[in-house]
Legacy VTK file of the C-alpha trace (Angstrom):
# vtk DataFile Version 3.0
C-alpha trace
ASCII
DATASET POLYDATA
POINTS 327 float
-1.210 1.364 -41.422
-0.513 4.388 -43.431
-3.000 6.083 -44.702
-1.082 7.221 -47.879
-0.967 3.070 -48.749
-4.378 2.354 -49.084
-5.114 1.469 -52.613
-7.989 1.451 -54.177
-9.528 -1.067 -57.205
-11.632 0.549 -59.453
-13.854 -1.497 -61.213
-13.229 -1.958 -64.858
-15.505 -3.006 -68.093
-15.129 -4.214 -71.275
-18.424 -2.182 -72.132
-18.530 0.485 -74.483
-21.413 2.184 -73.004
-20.732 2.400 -69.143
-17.362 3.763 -68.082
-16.527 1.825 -65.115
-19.178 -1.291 -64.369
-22.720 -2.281 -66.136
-24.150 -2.334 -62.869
-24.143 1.425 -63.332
-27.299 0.699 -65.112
-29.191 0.395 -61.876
-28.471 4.021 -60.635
-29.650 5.578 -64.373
-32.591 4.164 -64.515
-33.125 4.687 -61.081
-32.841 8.251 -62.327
-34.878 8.049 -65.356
-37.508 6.473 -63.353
-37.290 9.448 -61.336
-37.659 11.434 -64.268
-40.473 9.618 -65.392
-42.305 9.948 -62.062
-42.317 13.898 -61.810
-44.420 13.647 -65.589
-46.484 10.991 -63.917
-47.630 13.153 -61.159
-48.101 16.141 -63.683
-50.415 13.957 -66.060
-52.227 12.154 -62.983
-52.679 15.515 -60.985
-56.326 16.628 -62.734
-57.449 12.973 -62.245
-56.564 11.869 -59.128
-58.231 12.698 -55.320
-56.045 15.066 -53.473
-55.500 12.557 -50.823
-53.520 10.303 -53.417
-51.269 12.971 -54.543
-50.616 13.757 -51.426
-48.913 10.601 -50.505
-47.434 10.806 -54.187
-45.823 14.249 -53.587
-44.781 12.821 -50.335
-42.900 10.268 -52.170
-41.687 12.264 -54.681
-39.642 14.262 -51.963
-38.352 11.287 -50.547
-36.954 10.769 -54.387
-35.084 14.056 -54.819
-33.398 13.196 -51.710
-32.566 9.851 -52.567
-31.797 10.736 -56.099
-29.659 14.071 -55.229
-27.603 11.730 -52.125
-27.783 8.561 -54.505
-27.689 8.831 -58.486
-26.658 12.180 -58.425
-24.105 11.960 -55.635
-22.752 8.637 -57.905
-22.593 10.517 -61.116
-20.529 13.690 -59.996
-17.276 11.137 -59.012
-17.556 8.261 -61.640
-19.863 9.505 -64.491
-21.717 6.408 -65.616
-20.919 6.719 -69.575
-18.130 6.684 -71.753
-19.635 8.977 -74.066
-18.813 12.573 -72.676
-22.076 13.710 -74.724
-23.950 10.865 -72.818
-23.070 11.809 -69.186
-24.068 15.686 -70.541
-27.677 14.475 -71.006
-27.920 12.016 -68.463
-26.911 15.381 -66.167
-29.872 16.855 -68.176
-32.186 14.777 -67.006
-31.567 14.570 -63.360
-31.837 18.042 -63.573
-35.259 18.192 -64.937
-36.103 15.483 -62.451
-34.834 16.793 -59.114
-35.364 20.537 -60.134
-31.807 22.317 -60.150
-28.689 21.883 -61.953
-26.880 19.302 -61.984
-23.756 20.200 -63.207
-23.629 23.388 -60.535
-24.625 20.161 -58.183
-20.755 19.349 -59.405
-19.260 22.734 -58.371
-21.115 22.709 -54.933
-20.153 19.056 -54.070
-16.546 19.535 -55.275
-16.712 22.769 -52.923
-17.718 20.016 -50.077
-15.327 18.143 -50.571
-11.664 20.853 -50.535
-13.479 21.547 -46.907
-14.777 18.715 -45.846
-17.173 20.544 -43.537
-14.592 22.557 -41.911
-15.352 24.972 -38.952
-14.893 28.659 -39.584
-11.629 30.430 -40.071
-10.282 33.843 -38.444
-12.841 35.874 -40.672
-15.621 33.573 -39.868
-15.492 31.551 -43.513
-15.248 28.026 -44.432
-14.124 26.354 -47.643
-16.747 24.108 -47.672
-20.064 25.933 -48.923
-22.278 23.135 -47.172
-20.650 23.063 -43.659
-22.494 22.815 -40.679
-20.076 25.393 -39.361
-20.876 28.088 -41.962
-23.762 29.649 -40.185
-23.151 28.535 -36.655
-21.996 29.950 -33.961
-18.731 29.549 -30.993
-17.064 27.028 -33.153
-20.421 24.702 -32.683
-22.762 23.197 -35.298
-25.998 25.207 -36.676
-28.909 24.407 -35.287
-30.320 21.405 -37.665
-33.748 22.824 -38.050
-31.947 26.513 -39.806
-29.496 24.189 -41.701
-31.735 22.145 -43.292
-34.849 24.933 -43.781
-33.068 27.550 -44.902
-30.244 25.658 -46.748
-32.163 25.727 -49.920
-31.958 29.245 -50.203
-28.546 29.889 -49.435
-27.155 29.033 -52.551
-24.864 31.593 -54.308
-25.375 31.123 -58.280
-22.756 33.519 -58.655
-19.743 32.080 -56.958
-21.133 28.714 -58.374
-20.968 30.073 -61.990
-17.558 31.793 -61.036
-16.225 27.819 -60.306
-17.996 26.501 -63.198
-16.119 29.034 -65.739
-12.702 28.184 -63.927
-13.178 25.006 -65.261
-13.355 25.677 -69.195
-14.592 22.986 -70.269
-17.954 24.075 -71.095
-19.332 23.380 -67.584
-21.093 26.633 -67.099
-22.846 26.292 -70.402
-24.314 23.112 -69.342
-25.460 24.748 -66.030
-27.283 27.412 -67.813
-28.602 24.521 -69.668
-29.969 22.772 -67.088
-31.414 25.256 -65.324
-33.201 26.452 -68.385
-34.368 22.814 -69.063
-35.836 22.704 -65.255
-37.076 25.828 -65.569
-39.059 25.235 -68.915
-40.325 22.171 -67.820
-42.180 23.689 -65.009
-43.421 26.776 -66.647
-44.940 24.139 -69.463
-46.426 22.369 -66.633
-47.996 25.418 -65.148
-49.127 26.754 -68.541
-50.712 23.521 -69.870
-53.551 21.864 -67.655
-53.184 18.303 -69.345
-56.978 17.263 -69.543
-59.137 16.697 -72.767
-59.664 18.994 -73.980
-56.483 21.040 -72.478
-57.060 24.366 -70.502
-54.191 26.931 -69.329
-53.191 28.077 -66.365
-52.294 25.494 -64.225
-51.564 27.558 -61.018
-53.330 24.306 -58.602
-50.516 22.270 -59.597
-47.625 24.603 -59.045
-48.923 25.242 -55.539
-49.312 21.408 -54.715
-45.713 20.396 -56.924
-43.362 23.173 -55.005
-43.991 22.623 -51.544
-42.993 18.791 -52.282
-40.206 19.934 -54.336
-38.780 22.162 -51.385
-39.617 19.261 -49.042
-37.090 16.704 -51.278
-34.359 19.705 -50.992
-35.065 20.040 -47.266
-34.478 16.402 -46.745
-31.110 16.202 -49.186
-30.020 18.882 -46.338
-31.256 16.616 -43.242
-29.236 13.863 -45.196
-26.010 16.029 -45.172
-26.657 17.193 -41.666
-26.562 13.921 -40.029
-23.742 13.068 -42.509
-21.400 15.255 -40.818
-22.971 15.859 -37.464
-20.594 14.293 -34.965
-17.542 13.909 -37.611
-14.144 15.430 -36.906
-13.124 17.578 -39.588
-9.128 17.794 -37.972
-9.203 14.595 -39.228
-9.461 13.037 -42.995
-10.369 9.067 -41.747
-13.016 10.792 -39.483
-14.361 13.454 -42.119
-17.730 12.033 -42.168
-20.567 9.881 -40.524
-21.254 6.283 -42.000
-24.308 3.825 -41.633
-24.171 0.273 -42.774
-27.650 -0.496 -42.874
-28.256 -2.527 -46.091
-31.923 -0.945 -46.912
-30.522 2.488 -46.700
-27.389 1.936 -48.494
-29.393 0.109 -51.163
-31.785 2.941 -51.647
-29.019 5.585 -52.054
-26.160 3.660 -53.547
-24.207 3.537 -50.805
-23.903 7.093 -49.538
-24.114 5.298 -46.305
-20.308 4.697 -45.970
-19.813 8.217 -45.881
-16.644 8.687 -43.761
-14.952 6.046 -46.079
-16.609 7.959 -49.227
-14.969 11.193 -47.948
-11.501 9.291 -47.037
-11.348 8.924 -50.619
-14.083 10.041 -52.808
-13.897 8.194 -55.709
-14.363 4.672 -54.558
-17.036 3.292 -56.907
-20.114 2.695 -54.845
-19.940 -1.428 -56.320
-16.146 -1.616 -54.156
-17.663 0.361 -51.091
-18.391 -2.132 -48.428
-14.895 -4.153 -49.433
-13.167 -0.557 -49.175
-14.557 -0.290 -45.699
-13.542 -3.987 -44.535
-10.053 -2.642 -45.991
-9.816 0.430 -43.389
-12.112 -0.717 -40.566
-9.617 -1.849 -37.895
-7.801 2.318 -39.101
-11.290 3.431 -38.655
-11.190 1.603 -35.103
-8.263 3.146 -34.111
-8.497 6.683 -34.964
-12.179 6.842 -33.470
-14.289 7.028 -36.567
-17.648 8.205 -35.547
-20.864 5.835 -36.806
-24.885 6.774 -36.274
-27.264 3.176 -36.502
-29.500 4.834 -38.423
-30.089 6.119 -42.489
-29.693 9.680 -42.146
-33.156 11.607 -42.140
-33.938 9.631 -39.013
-30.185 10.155 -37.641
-31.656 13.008 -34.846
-33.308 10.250 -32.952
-30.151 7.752 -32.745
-29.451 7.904 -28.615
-25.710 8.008 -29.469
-25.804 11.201 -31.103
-23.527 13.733 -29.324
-25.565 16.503 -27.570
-25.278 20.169 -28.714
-23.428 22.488 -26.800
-20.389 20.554 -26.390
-16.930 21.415 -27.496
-16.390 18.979 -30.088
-19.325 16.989 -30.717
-17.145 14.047 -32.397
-15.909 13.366 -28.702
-19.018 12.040 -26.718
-17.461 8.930 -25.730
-14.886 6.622 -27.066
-17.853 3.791 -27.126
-20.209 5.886 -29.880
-16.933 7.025 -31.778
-15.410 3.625 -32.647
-18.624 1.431 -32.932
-18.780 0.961 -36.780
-22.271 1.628 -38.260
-23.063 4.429 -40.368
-26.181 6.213 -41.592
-25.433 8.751 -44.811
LINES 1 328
327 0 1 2 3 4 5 6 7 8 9 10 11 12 13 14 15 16 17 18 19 20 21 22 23 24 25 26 27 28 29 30 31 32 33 34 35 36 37 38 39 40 41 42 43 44 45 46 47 48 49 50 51 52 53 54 55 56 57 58 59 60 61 62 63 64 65 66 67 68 69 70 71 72 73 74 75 76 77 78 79 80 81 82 83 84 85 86 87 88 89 90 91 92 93 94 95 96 97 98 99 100 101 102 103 104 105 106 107 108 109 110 111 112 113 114 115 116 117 118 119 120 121 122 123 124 125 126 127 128 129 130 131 132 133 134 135 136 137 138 139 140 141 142 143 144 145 146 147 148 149 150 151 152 153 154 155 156 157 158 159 160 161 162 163 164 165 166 167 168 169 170 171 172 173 174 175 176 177 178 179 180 181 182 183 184 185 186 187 188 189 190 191 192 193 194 195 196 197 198 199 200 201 202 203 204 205 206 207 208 209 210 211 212 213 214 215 216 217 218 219 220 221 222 223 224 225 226 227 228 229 230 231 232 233 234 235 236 237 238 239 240 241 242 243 244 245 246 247 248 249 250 251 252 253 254 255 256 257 258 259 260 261 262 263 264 265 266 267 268 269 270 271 272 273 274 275 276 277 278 279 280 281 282 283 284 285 286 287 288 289 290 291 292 293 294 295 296 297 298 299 300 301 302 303 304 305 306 307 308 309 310 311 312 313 314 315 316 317 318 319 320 321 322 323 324 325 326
């Protein structure tokens, strides 16, 4: 089968509000939920025991990395509205929600995707901003616990505003929007003590709200990790590493099918699991690597090719072509 033949079907509407299917509904008010749920835990935070917010801040993070992987993820390759002012604020609000920009979410993923988490060239670069090969070392993977800790602060707003204004079409404006909507948000929230009657200062908050906040980043980074970890980036079918669990996939929109998501991005996540029955016997064939489980447990799958090899995608022909993926 050539790979060049493989069509896609999009899914098409008669709605004037969602641009492709009105079961796009589910993933925004997934993120408005989200949304909702940060000012929940800033309004509940000088009224509930410590021990509660802990497991709420706990869940938050598991949110962010849903949300970023799921909703967000979604949005950047089918934008949910018609309305181009509509998809603008929709990307304001997942940006007030999961704490960063959305729309310099766009440039970085876009980024991802020309490289396809390619290993390093001659001068020790890679297209790909996110690769597992950018910081590591004799052609091998970084070390997951660097990648994923120190991932959050590797981000260059510079060359991300550089792609943004290459785009002209008001991109970076919205970035700088965004970021000064997260930004405002929290410094409200650690101005304003919401209790009757109100007091200032709210430094307790701040410290309890960022370490969960970093958390949900660290865990968007485990996701991506375990996405790639094992893939074959010599080879487009085999770019990335899928799991077809249905909890997983249901929880982040199915970023589980992520070698058939990076075979050709914008399959709508609704035509995902018929787009993988379409390639799976390809998939078969060319060795497409699968993990059994959702992606921030993905270290403990006993399949998972060990470090130190030469190409980790190559265990054994028995892990590469079974066909279950974790995103």
């Amino acid at each position: 089968m050539s790979t060049e033949a493989i069509r896609i079907e999009r899914p098409i509407t008669n709605s004037r509000l969602f641009a492709h299917t009105r079961r796009d509904a589910i993933p925004v008010a997934a993120g408005l939920f989200h949304l909702t749920y940060l000012l929940g835990l800033y309004f509940l935070f000088p009224r509930a025991p410590l021990w509660v917010m802990l497991i709420l801040g706990l869940t938050y993070s598991l949110m962010v990395n849903a949300n970023i992987n799921g909703v967000g993820h979604n949005f950047i390759h089918n934008p949910f509205f018609r309305s181009k002012l509509l998809n603008r604020l929709f990307g304001v609000t997942q940006s007030i929600a999961c704490c960063f920009s959305q729309t310099m979410y766009d440039a970085v993923h876009m980024q991802h995707h020309k490289g396809n988490s390619d290993r390093q060239d001659e001068d020790g670069d890679t297209t790909d901003w996110l690769s597992i090969y950018r910081h590591g070392h004799d052609g091998e993977a970084e070390n997951p616990w660097s990648y994923v800790f120190l991932g959050f602060f590797r981000d260059d707003v510079g060359a991300i505003r550089k792609e943004l204004q290459k785009r002209k079409n008001g991109d970076l404006f919205w970035g700088n929007l965004e970021l000064a909507a997260f930004a405002t948000t929290l410094l409200v929230m650690a101005i304003i003590v919401p209790t009757e009657p109100i007091h200032f200062i709210n430094w307790r908050f701040i410290v309890y709200f960022l370490p969960c906040w970093y958390l949900g980043h660290c865990l968007s980074y485990l996701n991506g990790y375990y996405r790639h970890y094992g893939a074959n980036p010599d080879k487009p079918i085999a770019w990335g590493v899928s799991s077809y669990g249905k909890i997983y996939n249901w929880l982040f929109f199915y970023n589980g099918y992520h070698a058939e998501h990076h075979f050709r991005p914008k399959v709508h996540w609704t035509k995902m699991e018929e787009f993988h029955q379409s390639i799976a016997d390809l998939q078969k064939q060319e060795g497409v690597r699968t993990i059994k489980r959702a992606h921030m447990l993905g270290f403990l799958d006993p399949d998972l090719p060990e470090r130190g090899q030469p190409r980790a995608h190559a265990k054994d022909a028995e892990s590469l072509t079974s066909l279950s993926r974790s995103s």
